[in-house]
C-alpha positions as CSV (number, residue, x, y, z in Angstrom):
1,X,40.9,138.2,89.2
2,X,40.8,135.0,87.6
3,X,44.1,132.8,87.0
4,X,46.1,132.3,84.1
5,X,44.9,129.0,83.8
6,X,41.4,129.8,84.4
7,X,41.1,132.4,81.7
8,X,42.8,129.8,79.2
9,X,40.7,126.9,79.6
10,X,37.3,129.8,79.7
11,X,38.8,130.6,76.3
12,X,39.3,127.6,75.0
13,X,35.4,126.5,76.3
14,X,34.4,129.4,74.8
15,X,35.7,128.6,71.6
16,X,34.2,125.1,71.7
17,X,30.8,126.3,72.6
18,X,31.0,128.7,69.1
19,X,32.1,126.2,67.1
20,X,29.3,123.5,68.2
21,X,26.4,126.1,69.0
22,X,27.0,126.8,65.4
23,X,27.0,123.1,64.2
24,X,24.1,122.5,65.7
25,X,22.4,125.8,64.8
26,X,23.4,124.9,61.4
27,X,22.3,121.1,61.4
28,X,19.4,122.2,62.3
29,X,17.3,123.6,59.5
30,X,18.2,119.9,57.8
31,X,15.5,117.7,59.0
32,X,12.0,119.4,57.9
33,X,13.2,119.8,54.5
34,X,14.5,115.9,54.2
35,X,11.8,114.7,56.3
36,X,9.0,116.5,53.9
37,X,10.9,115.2,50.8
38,X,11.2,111.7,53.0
39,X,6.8,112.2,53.3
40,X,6.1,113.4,50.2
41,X,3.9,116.5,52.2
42,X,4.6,119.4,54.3
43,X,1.6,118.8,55.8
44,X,2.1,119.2,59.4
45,X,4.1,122.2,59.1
46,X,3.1,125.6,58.8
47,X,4.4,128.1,56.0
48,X,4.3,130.9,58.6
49,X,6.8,129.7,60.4
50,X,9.1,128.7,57.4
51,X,8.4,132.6,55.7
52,X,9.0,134.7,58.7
53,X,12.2,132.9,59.3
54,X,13.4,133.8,55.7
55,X,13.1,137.7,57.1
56,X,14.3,136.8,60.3
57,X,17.7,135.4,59.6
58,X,17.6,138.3,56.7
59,X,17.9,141.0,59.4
60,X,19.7,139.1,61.8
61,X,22.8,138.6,59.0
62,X,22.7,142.6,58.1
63,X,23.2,143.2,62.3
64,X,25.9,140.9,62.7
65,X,27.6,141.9,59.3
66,X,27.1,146.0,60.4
67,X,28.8,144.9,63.7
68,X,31.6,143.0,62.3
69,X,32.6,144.3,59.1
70,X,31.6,147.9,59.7
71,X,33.8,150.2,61.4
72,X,31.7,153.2,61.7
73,X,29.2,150.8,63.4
74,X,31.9,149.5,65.7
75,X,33.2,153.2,66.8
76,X,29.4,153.9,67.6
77,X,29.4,150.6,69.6
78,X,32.3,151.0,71.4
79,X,31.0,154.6,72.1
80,X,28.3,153.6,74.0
81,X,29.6,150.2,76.0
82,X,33.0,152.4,77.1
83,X,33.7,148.7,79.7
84,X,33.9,146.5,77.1
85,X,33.8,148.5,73.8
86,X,34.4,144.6,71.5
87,X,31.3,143.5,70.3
88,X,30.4,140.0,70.9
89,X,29.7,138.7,67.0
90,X,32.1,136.8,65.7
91,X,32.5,135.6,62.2
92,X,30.2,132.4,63.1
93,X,27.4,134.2,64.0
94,X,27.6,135.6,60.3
95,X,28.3,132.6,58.2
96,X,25.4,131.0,60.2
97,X,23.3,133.4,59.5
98,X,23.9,133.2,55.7
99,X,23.6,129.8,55.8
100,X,20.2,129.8,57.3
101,X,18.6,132.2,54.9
102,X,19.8,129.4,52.3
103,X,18.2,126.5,53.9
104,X,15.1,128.1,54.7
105,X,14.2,129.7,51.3
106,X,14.7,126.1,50.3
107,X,12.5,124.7,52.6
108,X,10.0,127.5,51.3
109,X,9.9,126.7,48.3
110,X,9.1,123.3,49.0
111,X,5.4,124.8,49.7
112,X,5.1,125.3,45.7
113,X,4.2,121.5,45.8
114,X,4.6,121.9,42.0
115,X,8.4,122.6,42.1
116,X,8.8,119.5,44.5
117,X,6.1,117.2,43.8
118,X,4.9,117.7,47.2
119,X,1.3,117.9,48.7
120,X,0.5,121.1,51.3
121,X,-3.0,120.3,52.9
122,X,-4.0,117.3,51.1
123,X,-3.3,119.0,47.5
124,X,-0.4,119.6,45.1
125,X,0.6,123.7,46.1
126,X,-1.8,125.2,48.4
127,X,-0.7,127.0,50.7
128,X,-1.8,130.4,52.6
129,X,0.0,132.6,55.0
130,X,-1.6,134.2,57.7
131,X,-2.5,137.8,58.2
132,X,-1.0,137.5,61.7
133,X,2.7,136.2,59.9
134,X,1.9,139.0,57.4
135,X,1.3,141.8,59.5
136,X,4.5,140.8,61.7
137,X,6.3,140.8,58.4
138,X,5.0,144.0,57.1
139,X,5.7,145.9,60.8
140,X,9.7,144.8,61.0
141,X,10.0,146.4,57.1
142,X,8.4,149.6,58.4
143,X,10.0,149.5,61.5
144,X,13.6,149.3,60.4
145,X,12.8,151.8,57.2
146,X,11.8,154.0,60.0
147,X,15.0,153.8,62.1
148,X,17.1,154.4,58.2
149,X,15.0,157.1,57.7
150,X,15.7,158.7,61.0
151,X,19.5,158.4,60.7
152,X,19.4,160.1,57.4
153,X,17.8,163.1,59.0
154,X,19.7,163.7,61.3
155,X,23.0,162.7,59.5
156,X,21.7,165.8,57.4
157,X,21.0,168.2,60.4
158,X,24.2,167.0,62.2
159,X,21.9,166.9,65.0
160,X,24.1,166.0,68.2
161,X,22.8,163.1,70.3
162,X,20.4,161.9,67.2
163,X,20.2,158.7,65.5
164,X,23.3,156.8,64.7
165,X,23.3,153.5,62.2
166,X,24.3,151.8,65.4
167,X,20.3,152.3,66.3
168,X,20.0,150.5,63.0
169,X,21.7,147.9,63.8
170,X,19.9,147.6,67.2
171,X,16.3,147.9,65.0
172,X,17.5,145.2,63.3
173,X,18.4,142.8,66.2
174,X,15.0,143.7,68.1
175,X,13.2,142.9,64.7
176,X,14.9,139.2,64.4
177,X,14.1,139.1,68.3
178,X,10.3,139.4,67.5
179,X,10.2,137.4,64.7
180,X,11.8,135.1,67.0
181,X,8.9,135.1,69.2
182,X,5.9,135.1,67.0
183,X,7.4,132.7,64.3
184,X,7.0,129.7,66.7
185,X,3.4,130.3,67.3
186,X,1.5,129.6,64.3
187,X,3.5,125.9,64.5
188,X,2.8,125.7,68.1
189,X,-1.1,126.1,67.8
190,X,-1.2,123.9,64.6
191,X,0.0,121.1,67.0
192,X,-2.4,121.7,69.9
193,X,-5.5,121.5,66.8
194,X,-4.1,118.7,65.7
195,X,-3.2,117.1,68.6
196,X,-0.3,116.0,66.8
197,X,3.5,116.6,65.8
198,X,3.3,114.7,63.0
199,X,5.1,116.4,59.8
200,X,7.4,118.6,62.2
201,X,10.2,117.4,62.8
202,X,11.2,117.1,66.6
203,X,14.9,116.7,65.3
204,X,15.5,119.9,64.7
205,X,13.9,120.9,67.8
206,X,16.7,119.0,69.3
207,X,19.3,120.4,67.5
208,X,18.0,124.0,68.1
209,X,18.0,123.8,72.0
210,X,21.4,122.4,71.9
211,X,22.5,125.9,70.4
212,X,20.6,127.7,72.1
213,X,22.0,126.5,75.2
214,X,25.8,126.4,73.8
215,X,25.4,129.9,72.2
216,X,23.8,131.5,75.6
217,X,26.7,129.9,77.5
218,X,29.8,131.1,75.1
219,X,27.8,134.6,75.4
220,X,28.2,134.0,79.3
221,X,31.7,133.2,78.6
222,X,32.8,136.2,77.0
223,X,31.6,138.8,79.1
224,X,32.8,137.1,82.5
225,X,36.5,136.8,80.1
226,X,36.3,140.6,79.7
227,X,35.4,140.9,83.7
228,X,32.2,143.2,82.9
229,X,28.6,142.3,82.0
230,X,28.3,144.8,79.8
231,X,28.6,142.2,77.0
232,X,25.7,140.7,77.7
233,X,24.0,144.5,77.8
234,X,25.3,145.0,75.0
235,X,24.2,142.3,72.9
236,X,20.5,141.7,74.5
237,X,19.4,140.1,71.2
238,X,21.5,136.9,71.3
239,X,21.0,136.3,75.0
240,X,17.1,137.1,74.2
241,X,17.2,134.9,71.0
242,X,18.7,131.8,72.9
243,X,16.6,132.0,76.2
244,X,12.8,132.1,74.0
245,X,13.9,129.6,71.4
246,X,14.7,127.7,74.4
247,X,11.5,128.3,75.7
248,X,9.9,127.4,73.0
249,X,12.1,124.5,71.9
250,X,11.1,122.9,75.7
251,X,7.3,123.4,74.4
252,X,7.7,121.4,71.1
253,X,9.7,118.7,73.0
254,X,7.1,118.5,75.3
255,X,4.4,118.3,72.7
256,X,6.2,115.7,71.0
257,X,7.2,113.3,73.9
258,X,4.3,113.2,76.1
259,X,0.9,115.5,75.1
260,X,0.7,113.8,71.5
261,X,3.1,111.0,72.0
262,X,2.1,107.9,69.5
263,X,-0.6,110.1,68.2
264,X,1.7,111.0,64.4
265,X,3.5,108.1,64.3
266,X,0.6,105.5,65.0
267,X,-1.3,107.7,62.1
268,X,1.9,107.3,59.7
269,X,2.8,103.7,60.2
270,X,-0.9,103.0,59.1
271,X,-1.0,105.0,56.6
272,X,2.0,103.1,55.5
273,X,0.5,99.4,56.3
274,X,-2.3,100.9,54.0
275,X,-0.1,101.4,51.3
276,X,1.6,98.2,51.4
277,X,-1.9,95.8,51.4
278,X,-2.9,98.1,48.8
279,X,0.1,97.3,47.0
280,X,-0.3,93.6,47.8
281,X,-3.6,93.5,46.3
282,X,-2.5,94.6,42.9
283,X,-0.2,92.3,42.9
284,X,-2.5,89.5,43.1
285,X,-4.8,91.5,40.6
286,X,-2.2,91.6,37.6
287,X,-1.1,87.6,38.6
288,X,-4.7,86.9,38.6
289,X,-5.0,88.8,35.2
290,X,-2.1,87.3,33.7
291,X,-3.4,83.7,34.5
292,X,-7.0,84.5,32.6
293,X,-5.1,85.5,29.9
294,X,-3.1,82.7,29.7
């Protein structure tokens, strides 16, 4: 058994990872939106990514919320994990949430180039999401309607050993962890056409594995605190959730920092040197004009 020492500096780590997994988290969803307003494009980002994210945190917020703020959730939860019958969300994980639904219907909407000024593609509001992001989208709303639908039923036959909302909850937290795992593809593939990373920003990559790495070691924390692993069992979405953005984040940085390295930025800086001489020469065309008419 650990000492009284050890379990108050775990705790107090613990804390420090929740509070700075969620910063980061958080901070993260910043730089795509400023850098396409900085560009004057989302071109180099994908709008499947940006969509599916906007369901993803959606179903991810309701899981958390059922698990925190519910208690008929948390008496079926506590049921089932007898060892360590706490759940492992904490208010964080919530406001986060929240929070990320904002910032990403913002940097959706930024796709209406119209509402932002923006180009998508080389013209002002054209976009297109695929039928693969669609289909993903349409599946998770079917799914989890399924899973409501089947608690219902059985809430009605009192069927013992049926559906509880708890299986809800879990529908919900599988759902965010496929959305998790498809969302990053579309974005990924768009890179490797383009040989490129330009318009994505690898900032938020950077920010992203730092959570992840923070939010799978605080989860790490708590159960080894409560002496059973059952916390982790228990909450297989957030350790899942942190170990493929992870994976995924390590694929980006990689992209960004050695495959196409030079390859965006070369291609924006002369773009901007274009710009400039182009500017440059009007210059001398209005001086030159102004001097005729004189």
């Amino acid at each position: 058994m650990p000492s009284p020492n050890t379990i108050h500096f775990s705790s107090r780590l613990d804390l420090l990872f929740s509070h700075n997994s969620t910063l980061a988290w958080s901070l993260s969803f910043y730089p795509q939106p400023l850098l396409n307003l900085r560009r004057g494009s989302t071109t180099g980002s994908t709008i499947d990514y940006v969509i599916v994210n906007v369901l993803g945190f959606t179903v991810y917020t309701l899981s958390n919320s059922a698990l925190l703020f519910s208690s008929h959730v948390r008496a079926q939860y506590a049921a089932r994990n007898t060892v360590s019958p706490e759940p492992t969300v904490r208010l964080n994980d919530v406001v986060f949430g929240a929070h990320a639904i904002v910032l990403s219907v913002v940097t959706l909407s930024m796709f209406w180039g119209r509402l932002w000024g923006l180009e998508q593609g080389g013209r002002l509001g054209r976009w297109r999401l695929s039928k693969g992001a669609a289909g993903i989208m349409v599946g998770v709303v079917v799914g989890v309607g399924w899973a409501v639908v089947k608690v219902l039923a059985d809430e009605d036959g009192a069927r013992k050993g049926g559906w509880e909302w708890i299986d809800v909850v879990y529908a919900l937290g599988y759902a965010k962890l496929v959305i998790t795992v498809v969302k990053y593809i579309p974005q990924a593939w768009a890179n490797y056409k383009r040989k490129s990373t330009e318009g994505w920003s690898i900032l938020q990559i950077l920010l992203d594995i730092t959570g992840g790495v923070l939010s799978i070691s605080q989860l790490l924390i708590d159960s080894s605190l409560q002496g059973d692993w059952s916390g982790v069992t228990g909450n297989p979405v957030k350790l899942g959730l942190g170990n493929v953005s992870i994976c995924f984040d390590i694929l980006f940085i990689t992209q960004h920092y050695w495959l196409y390295r030079g390859s965006g930025r070369g291609k924006e800086e002369e773009d901007a040197w274009l710009r400039e001489e182009d500017g440059e020469r009007r210059s001398l065309l209005d001086e030159q004009n102004d001097v005729g008419r004189g």
